[in-house]
C-alpha positions in Angstrom: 0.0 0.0 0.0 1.4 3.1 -1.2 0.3 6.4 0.8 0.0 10.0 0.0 3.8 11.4 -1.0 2.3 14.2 -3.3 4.9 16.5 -2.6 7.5 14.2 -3.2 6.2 12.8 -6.4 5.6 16.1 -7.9 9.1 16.9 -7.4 10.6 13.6 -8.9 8.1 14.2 -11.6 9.3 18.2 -12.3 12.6 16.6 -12.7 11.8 14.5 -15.4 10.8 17.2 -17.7 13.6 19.6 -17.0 15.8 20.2 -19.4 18.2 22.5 -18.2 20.9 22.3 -17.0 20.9 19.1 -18.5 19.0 17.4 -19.9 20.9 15.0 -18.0 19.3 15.4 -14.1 21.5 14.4 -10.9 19.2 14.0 -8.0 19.6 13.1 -4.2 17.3 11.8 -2.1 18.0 10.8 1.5 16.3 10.1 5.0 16.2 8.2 8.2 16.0 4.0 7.6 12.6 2.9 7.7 11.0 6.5 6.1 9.7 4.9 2.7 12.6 5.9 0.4 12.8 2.5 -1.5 9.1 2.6 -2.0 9.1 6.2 -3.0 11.2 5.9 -5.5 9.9 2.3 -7.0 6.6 4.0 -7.5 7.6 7.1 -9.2 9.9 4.9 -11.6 6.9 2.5 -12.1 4.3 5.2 -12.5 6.2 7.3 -14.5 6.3 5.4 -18.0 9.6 6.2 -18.6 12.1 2.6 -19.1 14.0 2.6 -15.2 16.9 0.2 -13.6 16.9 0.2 -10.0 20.2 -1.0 -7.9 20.5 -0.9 -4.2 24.2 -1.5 -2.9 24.8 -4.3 -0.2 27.1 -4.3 2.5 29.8 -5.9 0.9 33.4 -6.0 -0.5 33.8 -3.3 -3.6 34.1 -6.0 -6.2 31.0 -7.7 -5.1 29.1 -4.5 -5.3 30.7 -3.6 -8.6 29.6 -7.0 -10.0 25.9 -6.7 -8.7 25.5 -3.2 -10.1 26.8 -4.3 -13.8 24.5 -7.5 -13.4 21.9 -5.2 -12.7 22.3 -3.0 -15.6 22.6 -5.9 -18.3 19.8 -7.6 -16.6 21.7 -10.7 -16.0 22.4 -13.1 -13.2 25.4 -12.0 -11.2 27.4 -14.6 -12.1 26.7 -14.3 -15.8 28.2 -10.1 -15.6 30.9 -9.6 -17.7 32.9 -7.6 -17.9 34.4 -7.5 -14.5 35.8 -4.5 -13.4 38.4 -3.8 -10.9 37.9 -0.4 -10.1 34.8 1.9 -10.3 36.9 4.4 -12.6 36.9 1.8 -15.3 33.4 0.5 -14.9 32.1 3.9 -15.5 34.4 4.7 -18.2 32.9 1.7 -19.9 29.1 2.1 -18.9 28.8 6.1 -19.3 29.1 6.1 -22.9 27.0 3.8 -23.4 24.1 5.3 -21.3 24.7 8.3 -22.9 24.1 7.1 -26.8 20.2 6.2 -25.5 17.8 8.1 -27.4 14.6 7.7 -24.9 15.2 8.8 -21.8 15.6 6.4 -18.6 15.9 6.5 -15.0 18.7 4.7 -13.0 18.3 4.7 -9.3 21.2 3.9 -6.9 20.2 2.8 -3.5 21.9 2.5 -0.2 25.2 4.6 -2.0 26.6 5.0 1.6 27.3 1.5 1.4 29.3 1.9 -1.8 31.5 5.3 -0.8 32.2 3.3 2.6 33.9 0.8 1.0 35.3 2.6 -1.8 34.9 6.5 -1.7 36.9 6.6 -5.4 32.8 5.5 -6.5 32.0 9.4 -6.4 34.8 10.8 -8.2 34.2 7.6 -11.0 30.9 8.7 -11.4 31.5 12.6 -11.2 34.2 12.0 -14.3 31.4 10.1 -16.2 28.6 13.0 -15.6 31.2 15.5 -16.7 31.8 13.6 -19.8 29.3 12.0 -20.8 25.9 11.6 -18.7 24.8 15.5 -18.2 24.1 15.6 -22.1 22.5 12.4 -21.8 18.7 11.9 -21.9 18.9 10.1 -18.3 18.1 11.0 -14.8 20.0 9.7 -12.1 18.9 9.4 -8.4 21.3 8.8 -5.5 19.9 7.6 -2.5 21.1 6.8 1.1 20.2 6.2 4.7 23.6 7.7 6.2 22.4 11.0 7.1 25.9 12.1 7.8 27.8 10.4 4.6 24.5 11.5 2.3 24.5 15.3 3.4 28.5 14.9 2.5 27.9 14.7 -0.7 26.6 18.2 -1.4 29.2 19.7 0.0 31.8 21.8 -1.4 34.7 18.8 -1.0 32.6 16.3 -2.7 33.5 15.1 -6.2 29.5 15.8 -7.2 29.4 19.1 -5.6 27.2 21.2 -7.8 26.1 18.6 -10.0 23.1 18.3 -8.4 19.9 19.5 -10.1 17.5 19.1 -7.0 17.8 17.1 -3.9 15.4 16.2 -0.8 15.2 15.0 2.5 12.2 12.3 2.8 10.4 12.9 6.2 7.6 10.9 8.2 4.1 10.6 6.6 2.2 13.2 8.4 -0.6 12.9 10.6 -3.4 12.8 8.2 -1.7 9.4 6.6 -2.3 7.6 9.8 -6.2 7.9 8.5 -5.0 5.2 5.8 -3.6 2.5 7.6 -5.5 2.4 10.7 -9.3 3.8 9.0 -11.8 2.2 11.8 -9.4 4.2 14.7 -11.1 6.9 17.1 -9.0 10.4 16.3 -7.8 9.9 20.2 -6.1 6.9 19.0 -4.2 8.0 16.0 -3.1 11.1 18.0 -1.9 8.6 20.7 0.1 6.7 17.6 1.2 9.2 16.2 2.9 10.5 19.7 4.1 6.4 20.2 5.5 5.8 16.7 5.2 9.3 14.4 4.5 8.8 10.9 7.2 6.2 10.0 5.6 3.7 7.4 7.5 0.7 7.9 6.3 1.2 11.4 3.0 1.6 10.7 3.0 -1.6 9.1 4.3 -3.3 11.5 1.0 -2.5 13.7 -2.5 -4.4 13.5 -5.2 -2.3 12.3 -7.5 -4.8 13.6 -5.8 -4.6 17.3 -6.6 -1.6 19.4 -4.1 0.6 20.1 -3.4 -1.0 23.8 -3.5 -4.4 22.6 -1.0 -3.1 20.2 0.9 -2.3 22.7 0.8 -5.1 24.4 0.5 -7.8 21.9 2.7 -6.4 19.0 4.9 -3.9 20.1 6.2 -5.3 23.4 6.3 -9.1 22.5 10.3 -10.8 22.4 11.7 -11.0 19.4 9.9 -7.8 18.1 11.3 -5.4 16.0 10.3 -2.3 17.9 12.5 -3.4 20.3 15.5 -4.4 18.2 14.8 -1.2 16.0 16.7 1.8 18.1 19.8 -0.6 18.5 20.3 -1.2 14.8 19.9 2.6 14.2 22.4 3.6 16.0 24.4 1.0 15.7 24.3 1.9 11.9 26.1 5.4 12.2 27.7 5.8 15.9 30.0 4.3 17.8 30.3 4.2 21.8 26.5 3.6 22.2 26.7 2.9 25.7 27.3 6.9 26.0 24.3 8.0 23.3 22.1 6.1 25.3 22.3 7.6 27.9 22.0 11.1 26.4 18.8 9.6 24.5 17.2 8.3 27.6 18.0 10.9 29.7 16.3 13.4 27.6 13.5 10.7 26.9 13.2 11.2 30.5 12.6 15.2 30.8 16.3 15.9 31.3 16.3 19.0 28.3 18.5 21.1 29.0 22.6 20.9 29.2 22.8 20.6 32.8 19.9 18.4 33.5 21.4 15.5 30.8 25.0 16.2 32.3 23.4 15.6 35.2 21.5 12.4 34.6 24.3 11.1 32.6 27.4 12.3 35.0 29.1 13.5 31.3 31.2 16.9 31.6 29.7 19.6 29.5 32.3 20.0 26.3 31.7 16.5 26.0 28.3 16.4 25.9 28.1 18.8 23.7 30.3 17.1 21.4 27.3 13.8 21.5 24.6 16.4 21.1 25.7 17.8 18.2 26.3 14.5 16.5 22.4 13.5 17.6 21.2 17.0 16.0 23.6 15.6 12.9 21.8 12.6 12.6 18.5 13.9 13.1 17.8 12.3 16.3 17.9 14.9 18.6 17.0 18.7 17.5 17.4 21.5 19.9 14.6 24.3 19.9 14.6 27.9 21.1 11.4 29.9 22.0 9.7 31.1 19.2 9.4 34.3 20.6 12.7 35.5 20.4 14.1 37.8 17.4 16.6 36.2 15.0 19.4 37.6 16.6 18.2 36.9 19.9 18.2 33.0 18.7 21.7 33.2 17.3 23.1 34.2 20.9 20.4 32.1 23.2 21.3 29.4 25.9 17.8 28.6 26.3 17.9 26.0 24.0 15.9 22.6 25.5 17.1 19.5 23.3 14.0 16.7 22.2 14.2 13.8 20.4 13.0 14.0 16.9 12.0 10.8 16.5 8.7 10.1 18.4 9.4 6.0 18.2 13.1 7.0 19.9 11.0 9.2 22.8 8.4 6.1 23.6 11.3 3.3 23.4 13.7 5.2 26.1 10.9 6.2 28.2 9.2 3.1 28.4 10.8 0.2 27.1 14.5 0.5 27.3 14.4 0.6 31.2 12.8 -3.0 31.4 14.7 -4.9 28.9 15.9 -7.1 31.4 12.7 -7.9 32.7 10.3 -9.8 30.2 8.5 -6.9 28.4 4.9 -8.4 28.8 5.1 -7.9 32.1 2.5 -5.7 34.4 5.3 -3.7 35.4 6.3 -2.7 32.2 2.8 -2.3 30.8 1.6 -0.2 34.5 4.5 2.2 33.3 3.0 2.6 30.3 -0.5 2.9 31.5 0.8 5.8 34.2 2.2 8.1 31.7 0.9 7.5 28.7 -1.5 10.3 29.5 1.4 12.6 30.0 3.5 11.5 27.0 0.8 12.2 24.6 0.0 15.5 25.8 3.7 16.3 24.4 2.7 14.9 20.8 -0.7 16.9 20.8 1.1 20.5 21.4 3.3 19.2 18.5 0.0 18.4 16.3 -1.7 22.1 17.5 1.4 23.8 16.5 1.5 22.0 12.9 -2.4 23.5 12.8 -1.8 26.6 13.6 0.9 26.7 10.5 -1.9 24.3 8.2 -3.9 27.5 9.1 -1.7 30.5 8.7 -0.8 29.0 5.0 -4.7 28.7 4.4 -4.8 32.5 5.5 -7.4 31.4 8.2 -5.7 33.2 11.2 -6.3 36.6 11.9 -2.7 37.5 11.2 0.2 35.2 9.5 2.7 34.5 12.0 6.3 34.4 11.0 7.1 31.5 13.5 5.2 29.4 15.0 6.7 27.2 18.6 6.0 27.2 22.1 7.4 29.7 24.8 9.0 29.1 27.8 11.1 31.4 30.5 11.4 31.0 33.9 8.3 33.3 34.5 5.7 31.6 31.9 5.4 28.8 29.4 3.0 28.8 26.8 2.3 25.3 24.6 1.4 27.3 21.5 2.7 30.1 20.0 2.4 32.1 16.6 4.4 35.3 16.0 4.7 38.4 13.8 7.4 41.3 15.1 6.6 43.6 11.8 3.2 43.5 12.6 3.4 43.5 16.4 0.3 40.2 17.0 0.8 36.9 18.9 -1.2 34.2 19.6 -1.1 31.7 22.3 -2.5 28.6 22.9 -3.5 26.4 25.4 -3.4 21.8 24.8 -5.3 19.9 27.0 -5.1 16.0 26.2 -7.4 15.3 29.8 -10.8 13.6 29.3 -12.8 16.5 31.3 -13.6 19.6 29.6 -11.8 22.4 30.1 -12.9 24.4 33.0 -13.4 28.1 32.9 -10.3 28.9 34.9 -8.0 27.7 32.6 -9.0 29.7 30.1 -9.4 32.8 32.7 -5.6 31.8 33.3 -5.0 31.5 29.4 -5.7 35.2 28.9 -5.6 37.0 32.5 -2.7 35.4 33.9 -0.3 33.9 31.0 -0.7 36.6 28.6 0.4 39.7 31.1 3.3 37.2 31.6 4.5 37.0 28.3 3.8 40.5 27.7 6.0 41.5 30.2 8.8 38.2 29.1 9.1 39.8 26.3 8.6 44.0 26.8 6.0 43.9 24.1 4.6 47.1 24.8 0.3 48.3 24.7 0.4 48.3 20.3 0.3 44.4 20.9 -2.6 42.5 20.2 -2.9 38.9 21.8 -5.5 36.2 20.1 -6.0 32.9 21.9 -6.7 29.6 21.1 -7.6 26.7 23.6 -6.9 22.9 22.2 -8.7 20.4 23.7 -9.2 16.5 23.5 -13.0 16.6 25.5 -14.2 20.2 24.4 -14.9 23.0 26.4 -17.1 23.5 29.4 -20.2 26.1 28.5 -18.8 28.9 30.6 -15.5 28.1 29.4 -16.3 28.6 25.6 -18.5 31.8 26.5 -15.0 33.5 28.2 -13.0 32.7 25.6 -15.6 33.5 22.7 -15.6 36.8 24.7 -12.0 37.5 23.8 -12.2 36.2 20.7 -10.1 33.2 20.9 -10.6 30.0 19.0 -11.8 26.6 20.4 -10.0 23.6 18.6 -11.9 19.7 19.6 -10.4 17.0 18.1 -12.1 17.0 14.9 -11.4 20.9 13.8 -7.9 19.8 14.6 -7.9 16.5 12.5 -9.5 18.3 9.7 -6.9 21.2 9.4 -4.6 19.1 9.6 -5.9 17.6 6.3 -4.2 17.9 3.2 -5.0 20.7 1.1 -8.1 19.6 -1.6 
């Protein structure tokens, strides 16, 4: 089952039918393992009508991989490949001619080429030489395509062989939230946002799930079973591009475990600050950790900031060191592992639902439907007030804040009466925004508002976002 990827198929399809500055196109695509690029790029080829070869590398010795990719390209068994090269220089030498005297165009995908430059970087330069020569004049798009966030990015750069042969590249995200709709189609909304928190928008995870389970026995029966991949998943991630694990996992469960800030993960991990500031910014490298800033502050103000709090990106990373990793060596079906669960799931979720009122809030500045467009949209947090949403424009001096409530009572009166009264004069003051200000207010909520509550807040004009306006704008655009 193929889902949604609109964005990403209309690019790949632009590319196709450009012509400058080829009409030879060099593309990169890259992402986290697991994030659907194989399948992406499959479907594109297959949907596209135009003749493809896919190839994805192995991990193997050079001359293996040399022989599987010319086997590959003449459509023969491995064994049956000749000629054999010994050197990637000389296979393309011999192979970029000849893709370049094809009249129709084609499409030739390489997969997995971290695997090839690890074993043999020359593979770049090889194929750099051919696309010089031959293959930028040639009616043929090429993607590249890796999981090795770190040896992938690498290759844009300015000491790369390829550097500025490139004629578009992108990073391949999660699905977002709206996908979750198509794999799991008889789920409550509550459900999918509590998914969505658990695993994020990963397909191969997704797939890994039974729709016909309930998200619990999910939990229980899928997810937390021996011998299942969501528990062997984290370990063969980073296994794949660090080193010293022992240390990263500690970082990543630390933070897992509210520890956000510099000091608190030195703290819970006893690791000296210019250390662990070395491992953080290898995380943010990789994508597994990010560091935000309030969104509040000016440009410059973010350049200079040491409020940075550090999160992990990935939401299957989050639920794995928070609740699984501490009771590997206890049998994972156990109540004690599934009480932990059921005590803080509540709280965990609440996280993922600011994260899903914040991604509204932009779904509805970009469909003009606020009463201002914000030019960033976060949270905001000081030592006087923190506020779960937040949309900002200095230029035009207007803020909104926002209030996330993932309980199953209403939300009372007072904490919208706090929203506005109490939270707002804070901020205002946080951040010396003077009278010429004007504050809007939303309040988003998993059981609704009380009566009074929604009469207050309609009284100041704010908006009230249930569970269904939220899934709704966060809907792709028709």
């Amino acid at each position: 089952m193929f889902v949604d990827r609109q964005e990403e198929l209309a690019f790949l399809n632009r590319m196709l039918k450009r012509r400058r500055p080829g009409p030879g196109q060099l593309i990169l695509l890259y992402g986290r393992r697991r994030v659907g690029k194989t399948e992406l790029l499959k479907h594109w080829a297959q949907q596209s009508g135009v003749p493809f070869t896919y190839w994805a590398a192995n991990k193997e010795p050079a001359q293996l991989q040399r022989r599987s990719f010319m086997a590959t390209m003449m459509n023969l068994p491995e064994e049956q490949a000749t000629p054999f090269f010994d050197s990637w220089p000389a296979l393309w030498r011999w192979l970029g001619p000849r893709l370049a005297e094809r009249q129709e165009q084609s499409i030739l995908i390489i997969d997995e080429l971290s695997y090839v430059s690890a074993q043999d970087p020359a593979v770049l330069s090889a194929l750099q030489h051919a696309w010089d020569h031959h293959l930028k004049n040639a009616n043929l798009v090429i993607v590249l395509c890796g999981s090795q966030i770190t040896t992938m990015e690498a290759i844009m750069k300015h000491q790369s062989p390829l550097f500025g042969r490139f004629s578009g590249q992108w990073f391949l995200k999660p699905l977002p939230f709206y996908s979750l709709l198509e794999f799991f189609p008889d789920w409550s909304i509550e459900e999918r946002i509590a998914l969505y928190a658990i695993v994020g928008g990963v397909p191969a995870y997704l797939r890994w799930l039974e729709p016909g389970l309930s998200l619990s026995q999910n939990i229980q029966e899928v997810m937390l079973q021996s011998g299942s991949m969501f528990v062997a998943e984290p370990e063969w991630l980073l296994y794949d591009e660090l080193h010293d694990l022992s240390t990263y996992r500690s970082i990543l469960r630390a933070i897992s475990h509210g520890a956000l800030t510099l000091k608190a993960i030195s703290d819970a991990c006893l690791i000296g600050s210019s250390g662990l500031t070395f491992h953080l910014e290898k995380l943010q490298e990789l994508r597994f950790v990010e560091r935000r800033l309030p969104v509040t502050l000016t440009a410059a103000q973010q350049r200079r900031s040491k409020r940075g709090r550090y999160h992990l990106s990935n939401p299957f990373f989050r639920f794995y060191f928070r609740f699984i990793q501490p009771h590997l060596n206890s049998l994972l079906s156990t109540e004690e592992t599934t009480a932990h669960i059921r005590r803080e799931l509540r709280s965990y979720i609440g996280l993922a639902f600011e994260q899903l009122a914040q991604q509204w809030v932009v779904a509805q500045a970009r469909g003009q439907a606020l009463p201002f467009t914000p030019q960033g949209v976060g949270s905001h947090w000081s030592r006087r007030v923190q506020v779960d949403v937040v949309a900002i424009n200095h230029e035009t001096r207007e803020i909104l804040l926002g209030e996330c409530k993932w309980g199953t009572e209403p939300v009372s009166r007072q904490v919208v009466r706090d929203l506005i009264e109490v939270k707002s004069p804070q901020l205002r003051r946080d951040l010396s925004l003077g009278d010429q200000w004007a504050f809007h207010f939303a309040v988003f909520s998993r059981a609704g508002l009380t009566p009074a509550a929604f009469q207050t807040l309609q009284a100041a004009g704010g908006l009230a976002v249930d569970l269904q306006d939220l899934s709704q704008g966060l809907d792709p655009p028709s």
